[in-house]
Each structure stands twice: as C-alpha cells, then as structure tokens.
N, C-alpha and C positions, 0 to 999 in steps of 0.2 A: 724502311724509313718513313715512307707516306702511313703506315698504319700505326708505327708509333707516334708521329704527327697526331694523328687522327685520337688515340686515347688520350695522349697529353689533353687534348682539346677537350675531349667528354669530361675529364677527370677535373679541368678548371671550371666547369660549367659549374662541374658538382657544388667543388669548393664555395662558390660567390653564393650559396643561397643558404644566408645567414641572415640578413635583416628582418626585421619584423616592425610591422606597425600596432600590432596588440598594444592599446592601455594597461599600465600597468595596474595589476587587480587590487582592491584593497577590500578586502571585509568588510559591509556596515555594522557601525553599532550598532548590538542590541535594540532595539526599543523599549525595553520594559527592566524593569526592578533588576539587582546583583542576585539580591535575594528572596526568598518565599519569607512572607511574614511567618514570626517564630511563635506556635505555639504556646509555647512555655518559654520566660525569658530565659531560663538557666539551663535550656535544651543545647548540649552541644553537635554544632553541623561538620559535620563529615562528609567528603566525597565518600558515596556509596558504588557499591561494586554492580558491574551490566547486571539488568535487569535480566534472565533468561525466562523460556518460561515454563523449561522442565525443573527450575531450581522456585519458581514464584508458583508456579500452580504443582504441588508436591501430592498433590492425590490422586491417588494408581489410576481410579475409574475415570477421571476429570483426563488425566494423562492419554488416558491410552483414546478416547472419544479425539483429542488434539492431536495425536498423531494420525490416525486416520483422517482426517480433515486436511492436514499437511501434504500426503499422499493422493488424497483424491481431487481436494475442490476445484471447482473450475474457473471459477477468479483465480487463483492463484495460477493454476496452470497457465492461463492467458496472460498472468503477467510475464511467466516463467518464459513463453514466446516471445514475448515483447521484446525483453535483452536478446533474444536471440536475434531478432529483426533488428535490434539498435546497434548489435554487436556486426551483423553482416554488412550495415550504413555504414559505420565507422573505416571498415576495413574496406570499401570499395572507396570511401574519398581519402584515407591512406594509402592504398595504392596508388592514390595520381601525385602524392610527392616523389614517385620513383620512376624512370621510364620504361615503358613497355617495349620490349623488343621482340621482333615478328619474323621468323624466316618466310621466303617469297623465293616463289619458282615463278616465269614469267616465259613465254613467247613469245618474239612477234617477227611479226613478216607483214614484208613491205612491194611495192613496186612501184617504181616510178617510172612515167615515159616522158620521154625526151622529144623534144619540135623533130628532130627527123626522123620523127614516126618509130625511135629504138625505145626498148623498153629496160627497165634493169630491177629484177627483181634480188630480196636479199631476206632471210632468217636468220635469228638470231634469239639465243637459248641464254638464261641468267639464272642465276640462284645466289642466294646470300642472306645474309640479318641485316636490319634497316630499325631504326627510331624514327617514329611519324608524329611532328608536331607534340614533341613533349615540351612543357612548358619550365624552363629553370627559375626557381622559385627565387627571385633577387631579392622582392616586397614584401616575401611570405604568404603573400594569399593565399595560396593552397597549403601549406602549412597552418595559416589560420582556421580554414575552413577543415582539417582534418582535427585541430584541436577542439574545434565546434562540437565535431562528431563525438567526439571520446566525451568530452563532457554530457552530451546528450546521452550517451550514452550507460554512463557512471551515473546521470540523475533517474534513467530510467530501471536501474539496478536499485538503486536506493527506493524508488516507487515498489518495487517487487518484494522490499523489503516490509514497507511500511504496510504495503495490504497483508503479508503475512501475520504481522503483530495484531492488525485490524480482527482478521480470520480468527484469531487464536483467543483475542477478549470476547468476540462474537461468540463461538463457539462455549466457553469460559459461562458467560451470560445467560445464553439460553439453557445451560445446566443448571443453573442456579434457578431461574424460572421454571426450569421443571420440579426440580426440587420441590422448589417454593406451592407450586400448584398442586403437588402432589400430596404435601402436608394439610393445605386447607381442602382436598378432597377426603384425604384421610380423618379433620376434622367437623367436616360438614357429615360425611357417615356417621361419625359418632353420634352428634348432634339431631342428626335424623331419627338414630333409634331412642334416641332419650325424648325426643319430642313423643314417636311413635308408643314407646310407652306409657309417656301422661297420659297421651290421648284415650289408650285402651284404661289407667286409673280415672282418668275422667267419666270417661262411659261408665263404668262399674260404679260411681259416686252417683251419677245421674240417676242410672236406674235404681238407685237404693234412696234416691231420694234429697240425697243430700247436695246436687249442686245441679245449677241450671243448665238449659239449654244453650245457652249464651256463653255457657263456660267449656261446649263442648262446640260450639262452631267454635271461639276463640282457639283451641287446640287443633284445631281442623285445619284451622287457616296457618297455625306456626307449622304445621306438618308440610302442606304444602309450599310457605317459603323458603323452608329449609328445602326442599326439595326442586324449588325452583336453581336456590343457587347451587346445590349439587349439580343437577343438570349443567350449570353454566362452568362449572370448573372444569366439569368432564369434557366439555368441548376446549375448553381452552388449554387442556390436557393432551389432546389431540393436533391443534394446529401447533403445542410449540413442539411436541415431538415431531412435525411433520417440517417446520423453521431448523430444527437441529439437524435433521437429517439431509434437510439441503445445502445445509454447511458443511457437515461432514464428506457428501459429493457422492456416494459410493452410488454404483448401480443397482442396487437391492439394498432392501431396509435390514443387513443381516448383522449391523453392529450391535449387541445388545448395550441397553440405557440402564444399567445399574442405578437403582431408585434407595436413596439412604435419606435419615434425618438430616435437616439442614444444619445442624448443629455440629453434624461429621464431616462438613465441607470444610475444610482448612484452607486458607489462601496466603501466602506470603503480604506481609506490611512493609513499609516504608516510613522511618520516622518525616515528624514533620521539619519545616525550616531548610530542605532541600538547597543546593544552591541553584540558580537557576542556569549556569552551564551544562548542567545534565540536559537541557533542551537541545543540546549539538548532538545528544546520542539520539536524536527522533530523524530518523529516517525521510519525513517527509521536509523537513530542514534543512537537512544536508542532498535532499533532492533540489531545493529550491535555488540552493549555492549554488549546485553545479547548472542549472539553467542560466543563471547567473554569469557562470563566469563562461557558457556557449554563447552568450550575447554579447560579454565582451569578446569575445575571438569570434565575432561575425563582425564587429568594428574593425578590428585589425584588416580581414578582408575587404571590406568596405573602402577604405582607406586607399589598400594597394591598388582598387581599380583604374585611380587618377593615376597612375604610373605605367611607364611603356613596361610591354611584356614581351620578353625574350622566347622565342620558340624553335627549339632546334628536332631537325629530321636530317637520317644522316642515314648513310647506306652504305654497305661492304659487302664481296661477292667475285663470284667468276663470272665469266661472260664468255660465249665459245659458237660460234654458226655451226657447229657439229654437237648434238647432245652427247655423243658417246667422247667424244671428246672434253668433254664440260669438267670434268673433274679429272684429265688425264694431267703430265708438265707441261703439252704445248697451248693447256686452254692461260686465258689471259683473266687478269683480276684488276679490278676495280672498285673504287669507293667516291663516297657523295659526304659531303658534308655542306650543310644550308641552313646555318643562323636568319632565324627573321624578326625584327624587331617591329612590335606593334603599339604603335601610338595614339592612345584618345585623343582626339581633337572639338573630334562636334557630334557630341551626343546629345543633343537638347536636353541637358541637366540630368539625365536618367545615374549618374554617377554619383551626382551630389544628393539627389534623393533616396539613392541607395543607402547614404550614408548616414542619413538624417534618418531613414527607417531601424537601422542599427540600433544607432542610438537613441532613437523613442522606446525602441523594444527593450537594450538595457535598462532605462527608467523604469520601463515597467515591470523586470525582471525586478529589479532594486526593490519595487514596493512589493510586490507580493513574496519576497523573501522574507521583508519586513511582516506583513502581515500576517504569514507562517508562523512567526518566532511569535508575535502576541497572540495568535489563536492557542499554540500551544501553551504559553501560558497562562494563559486563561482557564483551559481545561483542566492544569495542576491546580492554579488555585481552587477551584470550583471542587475538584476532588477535596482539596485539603479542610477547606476552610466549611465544607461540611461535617466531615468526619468525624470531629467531637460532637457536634448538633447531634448526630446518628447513634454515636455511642451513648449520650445523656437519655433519648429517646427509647432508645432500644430499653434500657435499663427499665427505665419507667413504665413504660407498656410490661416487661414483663412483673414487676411489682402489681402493677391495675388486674394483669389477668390472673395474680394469682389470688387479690382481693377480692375481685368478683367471683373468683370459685367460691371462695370459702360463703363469701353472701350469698349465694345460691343455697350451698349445703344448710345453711341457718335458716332460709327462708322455707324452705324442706320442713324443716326438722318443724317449726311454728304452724307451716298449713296442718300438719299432723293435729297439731294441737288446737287447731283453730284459730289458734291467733292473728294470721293474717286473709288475706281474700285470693284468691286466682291468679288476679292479676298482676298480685305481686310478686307470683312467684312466674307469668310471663315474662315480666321486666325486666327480672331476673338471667333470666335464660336468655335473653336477649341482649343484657350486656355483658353476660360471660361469651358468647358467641362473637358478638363482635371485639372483645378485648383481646379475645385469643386468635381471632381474623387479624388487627393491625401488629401484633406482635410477631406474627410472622411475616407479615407484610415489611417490617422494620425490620427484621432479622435478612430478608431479601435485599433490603434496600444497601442493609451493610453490605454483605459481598458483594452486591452489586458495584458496592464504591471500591470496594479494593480492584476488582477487574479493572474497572477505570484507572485508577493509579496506575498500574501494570502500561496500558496503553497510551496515558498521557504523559507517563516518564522515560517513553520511548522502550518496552520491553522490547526481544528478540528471540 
C-alpha cells in the first residue's frame, strides 16, 4: 500500500508539468520585395525546383573535384563536429526534464554513550533507488531551456549546411579560375612566339637594311612584356591550384585538375524574376529563425524563474543491521518521499534582469534574422541584375577580338607591301592581345556569376 502511495505520487508530479511561459512565436515579415524585379515583362515566374549541386554543376571533372572536397575539407568537418557537440548539449539539458534514479548501498554505524558512563553501539546496512532533487517542471523552465537546446541545435545543423553550399561555390570558383588562367597562359604562349618571331623578321629587315634599330628594340621590348605577363599568369596558375587544393582538404596533392576550355564548362541557370521565398531555402536563414525562436524559449525560462520551484527526492529500499540478512523475508523496507518547495523572495533583481536579458537578446535575434533575409537578398539581386550586363559584354568582347584579329591579319598583309610603318603593326598586336585577354576575362566573369546564383539561391 505505502509504495503504491508512493507511485501515485511520482506519477501526479509527472502529470502537472504542463504550463509554459514561452511567447508565442510569430515569424517576422520579410524585409524586402515579394519579388526579384522581372527581367523581361512577359517572363513567367515559377517556383523552381532545390537547387542541388550534383544536378547545377553537371560536369563530370567539376563533379568529381566537389565530392572530394565534401569528403575531405576541414571547415566542413568542423562544422560536421559542431552538431555533434550541439546535438550532445541538447540531450544533456533534455535529460533534466526526466528524473535521474540512483541505486545506493549505504552503511553506517553508530555509538552512543549514555551519562552513566553505558555505551550503545548500533550498524545498520541499506540499499534501494532514490530521486535527488529532481525538479517537476510546473512553469516549464526546464522544458524551455531543453527547447532552447534543440533549437540551437537545429540552427547549428542548418550552419553546417550553409558552409557546405559555401564549400561547394568555393570549390565551383576556383575551377573556373583555373580554367580561366590557364586559357590566358595558353594565350600569352602564343602571343610570345608570334612576338618571338617578328622579333627574329625584324632582325633579318635590319640587317638587310631595311628597318631601324628603334624597330628592333621596339620588338625586344613587346617580347619581353609579353613575357613578363606569362611569368605572371604562371604564378597565378600556381597559388590557385594550391587555393583549390586546400579546398578540396586531401592530405597529398593526388586529385588530378583536369585542365579543359572554358567554353566546355557547362553550369546550370536560373531564369530571372525568381520569387523571393526561395530565400527560406538558404540555410543561413533558416539558421537565423532557429536562433530565434532559442531566444524565444530562453524568455519562457526567464519567466518561470519568478515562480516557486517544486523539487522532489524520494527514496525506496531495504534496511537490515544484518547484510546477509538485507535481502532475505526477515530484512525490513522502507521509503522517503520529500516534496520541497522553493520560493524567490529577495534576489536583488538578479530575476528580473534575467529577463530583460532574454528579451534584449530576442530583439537582437529579431534583427539579424532580419538582416540575413536582406543580405541574401541582396546577393540575388546582384547576381541577377548583372547577368544580362555580362551576357551583352561577353558578346561584344568576343565580336572586338575577332575584329582585331582580322586588323592584325590586314596590317600583316600592308607592312609586306609597305604600306604601313612598325608601329602599326605593334598596335596591332597589342590590341589583339588585350581584346582576347578581357574576352576571356568576361567569359570567367560569367561562370563566375552563375556559381554565385547556385549560392545565393540557397543551393545544397
């Protein structure tokens, strides 16, 4: 009868820990536009389908550098830890909405003497399970404080998310820079021997007479800048292959870097005029909510502090002055059970500033959620609203470099004839050089915008 007393009891403790003082949560508005301005007025907007980024970046070489990087890097591993430490926080202050129960072996011995001078000594052997000071959640505070956790915990998941995306454009980027660099090495060589060859027709003119000295330092000198900016690509060739390779994480440089035209890098698009709820698929967003709403459920606890707290320890068990005795019929049993109720009275405000710290920290949670949603915004429009500037550029650059070839081949064809001077055919060379420098420069620039898209639309 006393121990089913006794569970009745535990089992109503249970029951009553239902109240909460958590705010109820409510989403802020957006701060910024429904929509991405529309391109084209008669473009129709569609919810577009997740962004992946084995389905966005579909080229085998580009592919298979991103999985390696998935598997090795060390940012990402560290964030990979990180849940695992936010994941073991949550489940140790989830534990304290449950009570701990301890079994206890105990001895003790005693002796007491009495005024006339008698003494009476006594031992005594216990064992049994006991609850110590578990606290029954009446206000929820510990129920708030373990919803705190799970949300920290779910924002630092969503963190481990967004650095992977981050990793994967990173990664994305510097292919394309190598790319990129590897094309204007390819075309600065060219460039070298075509210089390298006036130089040696120039000498041969010279010594026959027919062109100056001043015609053959001038070719000396394009030799050597052409030669300067080889040199410069060649290093820059090197630190991004060595940027790549600490992305990708691996302990040896054994990934090989498949080196293609930049023209064979294919990247997935995005029309424009997006709607701008695709920003709730950004990771760093839906990190920001759940910080959010662990600020609100640190209010909730905040809250319960002003209220008495209920704390029961309670104990059941044999009891026997004989150990061998302690578990036989003659040994004897006993239980404890000791509700205490604990009341704030005078804390010099330490409760109400608890609470006003909550709540300064939800404001703050509040605006940098806010501030997230227009960052990312931001970096859409910035993608988008270049992207045709890039496309009209691109175009054009490649029309310039293919006009300055042909003026080169004409200006050719006239020094033969005499018809023009040296110089003009330095000029030449020099703005076929540079025409076919920013055209690929522009061609970089584009895929470089589409990997942005990928990351600013929240890929995965």
């Amino acid at each position: 009868m006393k121990l089913t007393r006794l569970t009745l009891l535990i089992g109503l403790s249970f029951a009553i820990t239902s109240c909460s003082l958590v705010p109820e949560y409510f989403r802020p508005a957006a701060p910024v536009p429904a929509t991405y301005p529309l391109q084209d007025a008669n473009e129709t907007v569609t919810e577009a389908p997740p962004l992946t980024w084995q389905s966005y970046f579909a080229d085998a070489d580009l592919q298979k550098l991103i999985a390696v990087g998935l598997e090795h890097n060390r940012d990402l591993k560290t964030a990979v830890l990180r849940m695992d430490e936010a994941k073991a926080t949550y489940g140790i202050q989830k534990a304290d909405r449950l009570p701990t129960v301890q079994g206890n072996l105990a001895y003790d011995r005693s002796r007491t003497v009495f005024s006339s001078s008698q003494a009476f000594e006594a031992e005594l052997f216990r064992v049994g399970l006991g609850i110590s000071e578990y606290e029954i959640d009446i206000f929820g505070r510990v129920k708030s404080l373990s919803q705190a956790a799970l949300e920290q915990y779910l924002a630092v998941a969503e963190n481990r998310q967004a650095i992977q995306a981050t990793l994967v454009s990173e990664i994305a980027t510097q292919y394309v820079n190598l790319l990129s660099i590897h094309a204007q090495l390819k075309l600065a060589q060219q460039t070298l021997d075509d210089r390298k060859q006036t130089l040696q027709r120039t000498q041969r003119r010279f010594a026959a007479g027919i062109d100056q000295i001043l015609d053959v330092k001038a070719a000396q000198i394009q030799v050597e800048q052409v030669q300067a900016q080889y040199a410069q690509w060649q290093r820059q060739l090197e630190t991004t292959k060595n940027a790549l390779y600490l992305l990708l994480g691996e302990p040896s440089q054994r990934t090989a870097l498949t080196i293609k035209p930049l023209a064979a890098l294919k990247l997935g698009t995005t029309p424009a005029g997006l709607p701008s709820t695709l920003l709730s698929r950004r990771a760093d967003i839906r990190a920001a909510e759940h910080q959010l709403k662990a600020a609100n459920a640190n209010i909730g606890a905040a809250r319960a502090a002003f209220y008495p707290r209920l704390q029961l320890t309670t104990n059941v068990g044999l009891v026997n002055s004989d150990f061998s005795k302690l578990f036989s019929d003659t040994g004897s049993n006993y239980w404890a059970f000791s509700p205490q109720l604990v009341i704030p009275i005078f804390n010099y405000g330490r409760n109400k500033a608890n609470l006003s710290l909550a709540q300064a920290r939800q404001h703050i949670e509040v605006a940098n959620y806010e501030k997230t949603i227009q960052v990312a915004f931001r970096e859409v429009m910035d993608v988008l609203s270049t992207r045709t500037a890039i496309s009209d550029e691109s175009a054009s650059r490649t029309r310039l470099s293919e006009l300055e070839s042909s003026r080169l081949q004409l200006v050719k064809r006239k020094l033969d004839q005499g018809l023009v001077t040296y110089l003009e055919l330095l000029d030449a060379q020099r703005s076929v050089l540079d025409a076919q420098s920013q055209a690929l420069q522009i061609q970089q620039l584009a895929l470089q915008n589409q990997v942005s898209l990928y990351k600013a639309l929240g890929g995965n």
